[in-house]
Backbone bond lengths (Angstrom), bond angles and torsions (degrees), N, CA, C in turn:
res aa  C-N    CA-C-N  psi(-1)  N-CA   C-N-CA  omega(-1)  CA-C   N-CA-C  phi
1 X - - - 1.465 - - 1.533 110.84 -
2 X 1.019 102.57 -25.36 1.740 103.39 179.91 1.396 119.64 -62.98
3 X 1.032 100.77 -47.00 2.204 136.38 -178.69 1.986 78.55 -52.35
4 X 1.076 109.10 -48.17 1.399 94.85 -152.39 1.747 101.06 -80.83
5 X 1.466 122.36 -33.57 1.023 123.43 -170.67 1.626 116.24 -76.74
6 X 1.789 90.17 -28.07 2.026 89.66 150.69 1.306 137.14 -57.81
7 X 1.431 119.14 -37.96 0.908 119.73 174.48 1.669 125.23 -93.52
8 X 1.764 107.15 16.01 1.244 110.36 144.50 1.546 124.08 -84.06
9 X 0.927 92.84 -37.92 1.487 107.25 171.55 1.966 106.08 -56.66
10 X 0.987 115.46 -73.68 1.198 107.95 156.69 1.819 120.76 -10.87
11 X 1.189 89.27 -78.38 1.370 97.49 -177.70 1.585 133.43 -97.45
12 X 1.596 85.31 48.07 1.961 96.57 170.04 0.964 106.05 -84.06
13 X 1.039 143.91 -31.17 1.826 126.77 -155.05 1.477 81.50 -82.98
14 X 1.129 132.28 -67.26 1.740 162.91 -152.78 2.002 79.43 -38.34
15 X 1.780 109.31 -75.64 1.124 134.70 -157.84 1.812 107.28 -48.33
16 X 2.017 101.42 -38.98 1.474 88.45 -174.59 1.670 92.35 -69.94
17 X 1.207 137.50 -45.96 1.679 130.75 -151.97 1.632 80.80 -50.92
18 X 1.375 138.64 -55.53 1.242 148.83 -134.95 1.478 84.18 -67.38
19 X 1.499 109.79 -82.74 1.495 110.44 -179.25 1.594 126.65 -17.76
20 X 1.790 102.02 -74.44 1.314 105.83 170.94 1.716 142.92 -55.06
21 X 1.652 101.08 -15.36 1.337 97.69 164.20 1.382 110.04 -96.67
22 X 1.426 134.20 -19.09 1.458 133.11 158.04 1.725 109.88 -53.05
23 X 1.356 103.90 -19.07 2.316 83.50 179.86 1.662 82.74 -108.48
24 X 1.183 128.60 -8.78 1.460 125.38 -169.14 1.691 103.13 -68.26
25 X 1.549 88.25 -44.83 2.100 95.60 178.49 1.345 96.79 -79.65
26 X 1.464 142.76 -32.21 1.630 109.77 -156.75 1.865 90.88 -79.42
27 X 1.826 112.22 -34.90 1.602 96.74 173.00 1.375 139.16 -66.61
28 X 1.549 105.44 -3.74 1.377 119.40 172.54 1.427 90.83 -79.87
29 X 1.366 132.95 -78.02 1.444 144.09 -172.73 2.123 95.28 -9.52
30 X 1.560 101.67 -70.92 1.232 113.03 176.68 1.669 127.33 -34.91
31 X 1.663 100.57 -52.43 1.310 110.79 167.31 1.869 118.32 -58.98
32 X 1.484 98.13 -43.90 1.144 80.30 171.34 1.622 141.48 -61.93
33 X 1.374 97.68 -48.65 1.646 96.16 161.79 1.314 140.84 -40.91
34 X 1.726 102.65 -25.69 1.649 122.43 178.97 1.581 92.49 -75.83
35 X 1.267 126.48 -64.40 1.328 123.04 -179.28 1.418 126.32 -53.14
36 X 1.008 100.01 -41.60 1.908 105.63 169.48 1.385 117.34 -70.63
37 X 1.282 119.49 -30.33 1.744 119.89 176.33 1.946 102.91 -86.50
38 X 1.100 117.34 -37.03 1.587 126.10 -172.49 1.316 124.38 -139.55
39 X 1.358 107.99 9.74 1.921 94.24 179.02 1.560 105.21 -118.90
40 X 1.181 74.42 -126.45 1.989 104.14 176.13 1.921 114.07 -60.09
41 X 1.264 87.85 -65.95 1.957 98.74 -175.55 1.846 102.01 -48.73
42 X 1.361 107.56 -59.32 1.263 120.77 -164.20 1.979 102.20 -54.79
43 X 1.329 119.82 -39.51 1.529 125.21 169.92 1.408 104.57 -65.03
44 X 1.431 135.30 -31.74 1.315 137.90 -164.39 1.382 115.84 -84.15
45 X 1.607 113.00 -38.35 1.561 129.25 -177.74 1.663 96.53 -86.52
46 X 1.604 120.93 -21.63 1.355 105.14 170.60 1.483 117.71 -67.55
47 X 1.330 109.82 -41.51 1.648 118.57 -169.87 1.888 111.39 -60.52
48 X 1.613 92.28 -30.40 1.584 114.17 -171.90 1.949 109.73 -73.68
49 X 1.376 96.15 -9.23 1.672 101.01 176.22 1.340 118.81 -33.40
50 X 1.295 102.85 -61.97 1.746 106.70 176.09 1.801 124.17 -63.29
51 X 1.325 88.99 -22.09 1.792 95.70 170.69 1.068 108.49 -136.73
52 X 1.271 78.46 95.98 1.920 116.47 171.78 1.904 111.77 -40.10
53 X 1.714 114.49 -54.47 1.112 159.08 -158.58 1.751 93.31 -60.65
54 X 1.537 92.62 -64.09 1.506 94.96 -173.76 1.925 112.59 -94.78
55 X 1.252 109.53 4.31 1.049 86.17 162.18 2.181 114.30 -119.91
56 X 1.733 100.28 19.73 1.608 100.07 146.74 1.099 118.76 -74.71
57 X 1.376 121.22 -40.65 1.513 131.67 169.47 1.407 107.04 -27.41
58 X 1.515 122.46 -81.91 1.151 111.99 -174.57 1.149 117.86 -72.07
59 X 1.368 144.62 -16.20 1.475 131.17 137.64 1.513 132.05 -35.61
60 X 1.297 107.37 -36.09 1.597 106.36 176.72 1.333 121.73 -99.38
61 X 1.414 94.38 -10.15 1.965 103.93 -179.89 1.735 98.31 -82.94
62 X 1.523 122.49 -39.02 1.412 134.18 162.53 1.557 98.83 -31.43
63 X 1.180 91.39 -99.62 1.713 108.78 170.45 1.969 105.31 -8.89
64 X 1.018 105.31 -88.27 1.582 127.34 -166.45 1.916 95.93 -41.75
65 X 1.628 116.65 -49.06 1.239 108.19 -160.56 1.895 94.90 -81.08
66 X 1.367 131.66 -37.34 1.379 98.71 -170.17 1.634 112.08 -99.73
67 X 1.409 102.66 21.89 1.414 97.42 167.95 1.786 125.19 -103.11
68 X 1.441 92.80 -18.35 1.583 101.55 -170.60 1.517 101.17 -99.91
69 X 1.323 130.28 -7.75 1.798 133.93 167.30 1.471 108.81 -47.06
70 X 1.197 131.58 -75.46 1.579 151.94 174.04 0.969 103.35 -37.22
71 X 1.600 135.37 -57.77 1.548 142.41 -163.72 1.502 104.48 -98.38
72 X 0.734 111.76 7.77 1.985 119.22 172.41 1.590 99.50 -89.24
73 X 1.371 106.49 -55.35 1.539 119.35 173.44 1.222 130.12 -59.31
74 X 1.458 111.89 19.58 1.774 126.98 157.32 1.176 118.94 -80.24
75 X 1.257 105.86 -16.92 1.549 110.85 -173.40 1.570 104.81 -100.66
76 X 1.314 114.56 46.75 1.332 105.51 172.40 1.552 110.67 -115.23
77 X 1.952 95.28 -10.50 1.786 93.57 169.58 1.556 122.20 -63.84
78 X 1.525 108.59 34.32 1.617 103.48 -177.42 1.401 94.17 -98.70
79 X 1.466 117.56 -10.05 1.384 106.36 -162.90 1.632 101.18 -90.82
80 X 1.790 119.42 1.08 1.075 98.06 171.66 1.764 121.77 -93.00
81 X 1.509 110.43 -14.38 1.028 113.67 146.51 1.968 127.23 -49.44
82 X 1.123 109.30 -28.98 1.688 98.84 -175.77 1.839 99.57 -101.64
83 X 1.402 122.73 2.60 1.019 118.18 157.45 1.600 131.29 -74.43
84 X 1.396 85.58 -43.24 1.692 106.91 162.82 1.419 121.99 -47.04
85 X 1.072 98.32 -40.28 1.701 118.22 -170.43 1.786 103.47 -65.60
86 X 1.429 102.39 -64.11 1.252 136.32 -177.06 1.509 115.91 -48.15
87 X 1.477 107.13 -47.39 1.749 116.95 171.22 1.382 128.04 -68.01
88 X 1.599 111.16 -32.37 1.374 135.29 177.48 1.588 95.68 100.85
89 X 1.633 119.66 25.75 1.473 114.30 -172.54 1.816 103.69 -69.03
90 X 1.093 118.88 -47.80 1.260 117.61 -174.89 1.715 119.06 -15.37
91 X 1.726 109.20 -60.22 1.314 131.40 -173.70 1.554 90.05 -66.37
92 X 1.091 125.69 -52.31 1.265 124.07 -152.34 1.822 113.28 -75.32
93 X 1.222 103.40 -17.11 1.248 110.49 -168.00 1.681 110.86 -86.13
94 X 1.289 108.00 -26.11 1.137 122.89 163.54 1.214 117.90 -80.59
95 X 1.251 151.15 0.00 1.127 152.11 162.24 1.777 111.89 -80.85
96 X 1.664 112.16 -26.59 1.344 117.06 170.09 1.110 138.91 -54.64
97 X 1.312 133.56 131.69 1.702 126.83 -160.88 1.777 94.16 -74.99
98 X 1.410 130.40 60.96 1.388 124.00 -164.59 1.534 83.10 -131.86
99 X 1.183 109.20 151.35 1.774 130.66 162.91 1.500 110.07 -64.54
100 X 1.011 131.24 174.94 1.360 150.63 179.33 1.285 110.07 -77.66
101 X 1.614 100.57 -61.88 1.476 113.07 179.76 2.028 110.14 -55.68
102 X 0.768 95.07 -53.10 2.149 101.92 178.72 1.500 83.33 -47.20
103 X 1.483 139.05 -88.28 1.110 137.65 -158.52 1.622 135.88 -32.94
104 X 1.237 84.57 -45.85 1.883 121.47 177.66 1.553 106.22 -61.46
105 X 1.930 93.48 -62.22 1.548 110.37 -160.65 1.405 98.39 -63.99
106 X 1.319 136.84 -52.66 1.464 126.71 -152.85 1.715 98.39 -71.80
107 X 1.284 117.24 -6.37 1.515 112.48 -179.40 1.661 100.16 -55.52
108 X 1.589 76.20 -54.72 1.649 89.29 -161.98 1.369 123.83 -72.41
109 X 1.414 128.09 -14.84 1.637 156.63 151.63 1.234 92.99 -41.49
110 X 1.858 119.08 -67.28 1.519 93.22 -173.76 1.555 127.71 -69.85
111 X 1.506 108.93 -11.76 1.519 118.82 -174.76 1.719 104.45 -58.52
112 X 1.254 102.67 -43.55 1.482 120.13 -163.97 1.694 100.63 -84.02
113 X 1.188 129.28 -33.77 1.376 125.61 168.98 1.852 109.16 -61.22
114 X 1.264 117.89 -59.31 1.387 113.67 156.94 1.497 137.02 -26.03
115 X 1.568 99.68 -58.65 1.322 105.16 -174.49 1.443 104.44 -68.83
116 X 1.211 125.47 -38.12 1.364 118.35 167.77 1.584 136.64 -61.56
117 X 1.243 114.69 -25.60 1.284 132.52 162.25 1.630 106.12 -51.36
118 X 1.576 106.91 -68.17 1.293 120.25 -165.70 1.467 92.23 -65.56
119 X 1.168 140.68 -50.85 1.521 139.66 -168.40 1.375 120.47 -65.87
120 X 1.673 108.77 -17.41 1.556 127.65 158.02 1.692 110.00 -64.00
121 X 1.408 101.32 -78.72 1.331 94.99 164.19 1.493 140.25 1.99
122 X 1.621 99.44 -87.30 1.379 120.20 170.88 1.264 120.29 -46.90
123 X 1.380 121.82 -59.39 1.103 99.22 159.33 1.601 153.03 -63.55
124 X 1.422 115.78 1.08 1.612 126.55 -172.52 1.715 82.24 -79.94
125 X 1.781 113.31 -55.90 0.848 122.02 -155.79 1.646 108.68 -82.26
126 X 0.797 118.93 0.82 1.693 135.45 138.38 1.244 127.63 -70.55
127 X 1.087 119.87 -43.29 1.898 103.17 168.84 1.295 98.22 -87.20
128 X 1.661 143.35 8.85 1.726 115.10 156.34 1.322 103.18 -65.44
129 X 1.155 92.51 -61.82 1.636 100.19 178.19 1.557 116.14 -17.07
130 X 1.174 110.90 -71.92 1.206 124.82 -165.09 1.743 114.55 -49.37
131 X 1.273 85.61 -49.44 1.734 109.40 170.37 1.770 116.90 -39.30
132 X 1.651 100.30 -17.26 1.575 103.31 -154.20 1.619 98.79 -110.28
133 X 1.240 125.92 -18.22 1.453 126.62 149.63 1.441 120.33 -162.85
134 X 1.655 123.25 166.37 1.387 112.83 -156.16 1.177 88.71 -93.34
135 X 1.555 156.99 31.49 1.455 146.00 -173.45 1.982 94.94 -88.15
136 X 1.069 127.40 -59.94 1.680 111.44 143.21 1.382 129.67 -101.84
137 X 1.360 94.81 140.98 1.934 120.54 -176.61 1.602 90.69 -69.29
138 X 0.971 137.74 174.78 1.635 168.28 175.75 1.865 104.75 -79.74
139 X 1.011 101.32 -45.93 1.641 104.18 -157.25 2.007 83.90 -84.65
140 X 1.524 108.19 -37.59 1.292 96.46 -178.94 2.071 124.05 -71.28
141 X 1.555 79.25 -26.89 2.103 85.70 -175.16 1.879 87.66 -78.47
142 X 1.768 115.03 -28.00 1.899 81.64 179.58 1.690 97.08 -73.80
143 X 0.857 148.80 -34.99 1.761 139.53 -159.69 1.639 85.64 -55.75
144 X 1.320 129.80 -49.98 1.666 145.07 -171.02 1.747 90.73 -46.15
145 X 1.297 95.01 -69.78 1.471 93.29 -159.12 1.699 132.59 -77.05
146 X 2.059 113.39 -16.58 0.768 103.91 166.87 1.874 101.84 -81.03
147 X 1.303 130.08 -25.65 1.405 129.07 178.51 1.947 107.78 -30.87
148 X 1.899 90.90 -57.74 1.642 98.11 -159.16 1.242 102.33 -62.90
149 X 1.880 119.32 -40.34 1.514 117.76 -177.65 1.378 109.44 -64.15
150 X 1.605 134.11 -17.96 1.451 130.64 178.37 1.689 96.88 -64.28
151 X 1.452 108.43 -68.57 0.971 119.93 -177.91 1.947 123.37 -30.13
152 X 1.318 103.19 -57.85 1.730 114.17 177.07 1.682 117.87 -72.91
153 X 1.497 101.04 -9.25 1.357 112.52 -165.95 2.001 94.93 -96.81
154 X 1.340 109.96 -42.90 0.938 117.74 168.39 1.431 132.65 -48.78
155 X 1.482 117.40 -31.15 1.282 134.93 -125.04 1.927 89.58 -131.65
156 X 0.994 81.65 -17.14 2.350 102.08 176.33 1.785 106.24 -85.41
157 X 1.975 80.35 -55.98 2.100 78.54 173.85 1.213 123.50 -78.89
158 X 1.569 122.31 -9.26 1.353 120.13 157.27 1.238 130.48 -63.13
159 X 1.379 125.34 -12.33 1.509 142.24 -171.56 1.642 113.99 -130.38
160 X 1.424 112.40 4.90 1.400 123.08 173.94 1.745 102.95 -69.60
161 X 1.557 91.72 -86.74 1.893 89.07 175.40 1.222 123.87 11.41
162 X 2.194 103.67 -59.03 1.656 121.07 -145.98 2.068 88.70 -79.81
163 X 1.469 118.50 -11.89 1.249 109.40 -168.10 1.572 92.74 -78.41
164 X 1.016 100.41 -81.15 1.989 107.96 174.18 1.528 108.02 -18.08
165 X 1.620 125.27 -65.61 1.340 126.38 -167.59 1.843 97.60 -53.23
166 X 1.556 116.37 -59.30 1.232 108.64 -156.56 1.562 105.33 -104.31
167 X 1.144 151.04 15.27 1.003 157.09 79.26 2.231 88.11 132.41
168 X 1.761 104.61 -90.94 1.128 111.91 -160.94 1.708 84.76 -80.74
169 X 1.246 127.74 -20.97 1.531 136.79 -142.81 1.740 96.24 -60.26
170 X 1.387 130.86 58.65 1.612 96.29 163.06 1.635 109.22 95.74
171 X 1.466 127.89 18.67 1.708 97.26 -153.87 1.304 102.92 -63.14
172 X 1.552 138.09 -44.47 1.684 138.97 -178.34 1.363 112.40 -29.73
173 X 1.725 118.18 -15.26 1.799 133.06 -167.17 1.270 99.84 -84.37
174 X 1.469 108.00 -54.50 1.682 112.33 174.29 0.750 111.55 -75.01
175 X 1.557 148.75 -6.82 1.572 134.09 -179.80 1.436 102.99 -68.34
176 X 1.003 107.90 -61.32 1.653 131.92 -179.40 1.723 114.63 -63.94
177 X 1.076 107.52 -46.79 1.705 103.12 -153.87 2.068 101.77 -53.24
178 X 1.620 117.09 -39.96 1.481 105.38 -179.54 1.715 109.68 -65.62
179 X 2.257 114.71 -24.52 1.680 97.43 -177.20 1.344 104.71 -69.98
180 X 1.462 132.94 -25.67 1.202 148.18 174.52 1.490 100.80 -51.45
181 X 0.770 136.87 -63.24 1.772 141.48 -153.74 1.738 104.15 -73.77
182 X 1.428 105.91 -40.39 1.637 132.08 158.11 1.262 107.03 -25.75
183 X 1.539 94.97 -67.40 1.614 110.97 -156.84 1.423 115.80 -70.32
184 X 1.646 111.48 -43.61 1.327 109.34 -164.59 1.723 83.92 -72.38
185 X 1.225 135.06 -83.23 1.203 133.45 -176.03 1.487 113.69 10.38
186 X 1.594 106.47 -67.28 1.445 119.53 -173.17 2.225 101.26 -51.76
187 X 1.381 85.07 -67.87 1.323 104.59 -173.38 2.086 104.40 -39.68
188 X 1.257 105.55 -56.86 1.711 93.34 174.06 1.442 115.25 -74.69
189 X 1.493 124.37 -0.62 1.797 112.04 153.91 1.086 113.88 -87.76
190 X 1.487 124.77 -28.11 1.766 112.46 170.39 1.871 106.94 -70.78
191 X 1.054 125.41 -14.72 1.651 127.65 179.62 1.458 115.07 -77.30
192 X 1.899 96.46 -71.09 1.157 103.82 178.89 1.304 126.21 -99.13
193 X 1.511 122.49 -11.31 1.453 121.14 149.01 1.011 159.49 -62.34
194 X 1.556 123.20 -157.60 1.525 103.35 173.24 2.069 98.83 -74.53
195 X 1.113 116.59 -3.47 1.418 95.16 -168.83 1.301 120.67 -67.30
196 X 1.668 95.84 -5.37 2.050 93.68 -160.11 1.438 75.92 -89.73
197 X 1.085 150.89 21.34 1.572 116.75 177.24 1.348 103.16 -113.00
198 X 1.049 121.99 -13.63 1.633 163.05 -172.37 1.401 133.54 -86.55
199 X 1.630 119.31 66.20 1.460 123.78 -174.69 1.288 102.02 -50.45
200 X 0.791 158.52 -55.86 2.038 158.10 -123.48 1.476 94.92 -126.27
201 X 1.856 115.51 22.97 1.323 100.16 154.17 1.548 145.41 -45.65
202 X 1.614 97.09 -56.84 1.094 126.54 159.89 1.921 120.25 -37.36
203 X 1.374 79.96 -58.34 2.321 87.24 -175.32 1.128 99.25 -67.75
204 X 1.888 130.73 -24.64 1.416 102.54 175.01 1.698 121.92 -79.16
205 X 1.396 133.20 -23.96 0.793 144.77 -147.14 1.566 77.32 -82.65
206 X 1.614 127.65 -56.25 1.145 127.33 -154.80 1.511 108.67 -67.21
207 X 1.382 99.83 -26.73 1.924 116.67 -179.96 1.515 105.37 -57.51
208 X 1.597 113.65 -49.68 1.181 107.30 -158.36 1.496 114.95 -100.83
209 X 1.256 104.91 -24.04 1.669 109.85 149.43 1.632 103.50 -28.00
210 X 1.276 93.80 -79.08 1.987 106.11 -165.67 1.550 106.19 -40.31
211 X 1.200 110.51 -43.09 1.422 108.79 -169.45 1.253 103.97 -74.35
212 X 0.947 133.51 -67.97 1.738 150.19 164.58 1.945 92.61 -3.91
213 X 1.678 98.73 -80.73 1.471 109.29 -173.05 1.221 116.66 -23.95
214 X 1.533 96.95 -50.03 2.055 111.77 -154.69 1.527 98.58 -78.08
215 X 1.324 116.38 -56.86 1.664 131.35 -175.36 1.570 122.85 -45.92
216 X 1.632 98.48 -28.16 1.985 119.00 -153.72 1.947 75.50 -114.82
217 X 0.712 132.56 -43.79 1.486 123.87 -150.05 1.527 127.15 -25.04
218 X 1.266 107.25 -41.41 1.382 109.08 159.05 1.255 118.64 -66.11
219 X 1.438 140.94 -59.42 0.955 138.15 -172.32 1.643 121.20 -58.47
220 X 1.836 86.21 -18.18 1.672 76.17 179.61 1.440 114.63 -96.47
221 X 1.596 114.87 -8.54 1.150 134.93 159.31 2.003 107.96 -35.60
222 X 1.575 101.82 -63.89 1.496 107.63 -167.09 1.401 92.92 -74.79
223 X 0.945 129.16 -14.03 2.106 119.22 -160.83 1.596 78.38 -75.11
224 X 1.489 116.97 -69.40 2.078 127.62 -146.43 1.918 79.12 -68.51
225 X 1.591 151.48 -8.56 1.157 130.14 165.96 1.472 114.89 -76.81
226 X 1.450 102.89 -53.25 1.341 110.79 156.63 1.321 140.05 -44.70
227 X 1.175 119.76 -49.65 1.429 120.14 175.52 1.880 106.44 -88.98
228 X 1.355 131.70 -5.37 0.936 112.34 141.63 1.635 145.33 -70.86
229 X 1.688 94.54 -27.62 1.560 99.27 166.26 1.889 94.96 -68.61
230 X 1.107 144.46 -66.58 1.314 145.52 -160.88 1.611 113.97 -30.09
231 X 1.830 91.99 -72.36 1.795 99.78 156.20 1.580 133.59 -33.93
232 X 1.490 99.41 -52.71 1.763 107.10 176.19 1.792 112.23 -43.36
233 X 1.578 92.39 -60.13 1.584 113.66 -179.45 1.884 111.32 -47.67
234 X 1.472 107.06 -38.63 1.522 117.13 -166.90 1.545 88.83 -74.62
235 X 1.156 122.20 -54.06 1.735 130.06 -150.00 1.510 93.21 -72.73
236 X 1.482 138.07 -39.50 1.287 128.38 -157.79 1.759 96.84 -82.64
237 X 1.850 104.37 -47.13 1.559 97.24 -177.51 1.544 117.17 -54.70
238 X 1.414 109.07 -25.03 1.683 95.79 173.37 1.449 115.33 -96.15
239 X 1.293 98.12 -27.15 2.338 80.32 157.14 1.303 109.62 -76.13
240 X 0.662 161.51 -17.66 1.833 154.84 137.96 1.336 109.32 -11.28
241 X 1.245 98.52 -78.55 1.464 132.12 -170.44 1.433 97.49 -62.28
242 X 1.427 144.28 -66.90 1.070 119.82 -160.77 1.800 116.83 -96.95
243 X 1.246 115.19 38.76 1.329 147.98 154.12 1.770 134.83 113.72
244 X 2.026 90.81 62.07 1.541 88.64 -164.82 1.568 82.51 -103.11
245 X 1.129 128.60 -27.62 1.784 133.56 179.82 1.650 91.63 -24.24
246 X 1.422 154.92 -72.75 0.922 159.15 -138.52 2.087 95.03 -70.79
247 X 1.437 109.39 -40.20 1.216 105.76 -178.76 1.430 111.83 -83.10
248 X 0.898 117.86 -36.27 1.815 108.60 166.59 1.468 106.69 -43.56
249 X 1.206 117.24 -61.42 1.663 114.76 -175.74 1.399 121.92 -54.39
250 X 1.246 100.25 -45.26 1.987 104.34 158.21 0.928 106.35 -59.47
251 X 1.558 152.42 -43.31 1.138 130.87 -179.19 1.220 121.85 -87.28
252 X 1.123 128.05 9.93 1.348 135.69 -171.99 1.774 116.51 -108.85
């Protein structure tokens, strides 16, 4: 429990931005509904009557922007890795009469305290949403939102391991280098693919994302359980290995 309360500490400054853009989306969520029943949005989705197309767009881009803000902000436990780095905790942590597993686990305690925060969020700020037209139900934007948090939650323990293996090496390199690999990918099918011929590249990708999320949701539920136990297991055998063996015996 301590491991974990360091790395709140760690991550206060990080935690208020976290906070404040988590009530920042559920009061946007709010605004939006005001605008969609009486302002601006609500004149915009009228004009959009005849195009159905472009006015899901801004229904699902709505959707997409105040649900994925909160759950983006999981990925800020990298900074307790470059704190570590930064303190000289690494050496030091291994010198503690603590197990591997305590060390490892509270990483991941705080991962999971986050994702839940942010996954609170999203959803408050998912039923405004919802409130603001019936094109998504509530029960369908949460399948959306615990899907995307499976998804980002997943996508942290896939790149955990690489913190443990490479330790001081860069972690901000691995955060990025697979959205990077994403991107260019995308970017040479809108160039050299069918996408360049293809305005509504973009809305499909975003179409089938959504569907994907809502349809898979459970399953992607058990994958980010699964591959977090998987990760846990990967991250402890290489702090073991690269000198927690000495703390088992102290603790033992």
């Amino acid at each position: 429990m301590g491991f974990v309360i360091k790395d709140m500490c760690i991550l206060k400054k990080n935690l208020r931005v976290f906070v404040f853009v988590t009530i920042g989306v559920m009061v946007l969520g709010v605004l939006f509904v005001l605008s969609a029943r009486y302002g601006n949005v609500a004149d915009m989705l009228e004009e959009m009557q005849d195009e159905p197309l472009a006015q899901e767009f801004v229904l699902v881009g709505a959707v997409w922007m105040v649900l994925i803000l909160p759950l983006a902000f999981l990925s800020i436990v990298v900074e307790c890795f470059k704190q570590d780095t930064a303190a000289g905790f690494l050496k030091v942590r291994r010198s503690l009469p603590v197990s591997c597993v305590e060390v490892v686990g509270a990483r991941y305690i705080t991962t999971i305290l986050l994702a839940a925060i942010g996954l609170t969020g999203s959803l408050f700020a998912g039923f405004m949403v919802s409130l603001a037209s019936d094109f998504y139900s509530y029960p369908v934007i949460c399948q959306f939102a615990v899907g995307m948090c499976s998804v980002i939650f997943l996508y942290n323990m896939a790149i955990f391991p690489f913190y443990y293996y490479f330790e001081d090496k860069k972690p901000d390199t691995i955060l990025v280098m697979p959205l990077l690999a994403v991107y260019f990918c995308c970017m040479y099918y809108m160039i050299f693919g069918d996408g360049a011929e293809n305005d509504t590249f973009l809305w499909r990708i975003m179409e089938k994302v959504s569907q994907w999320l809502t349809k898979y949701t459970f399953l992607l539920t058990i994958l980010a359980v699964a591959g977090g136990g998987i990760s846990f297991a990967t991250s402890y055998l290489i702090e073991k290995k690269k000198g927690g063996k000495k703390n088992e015996r102290a603790v033992l």
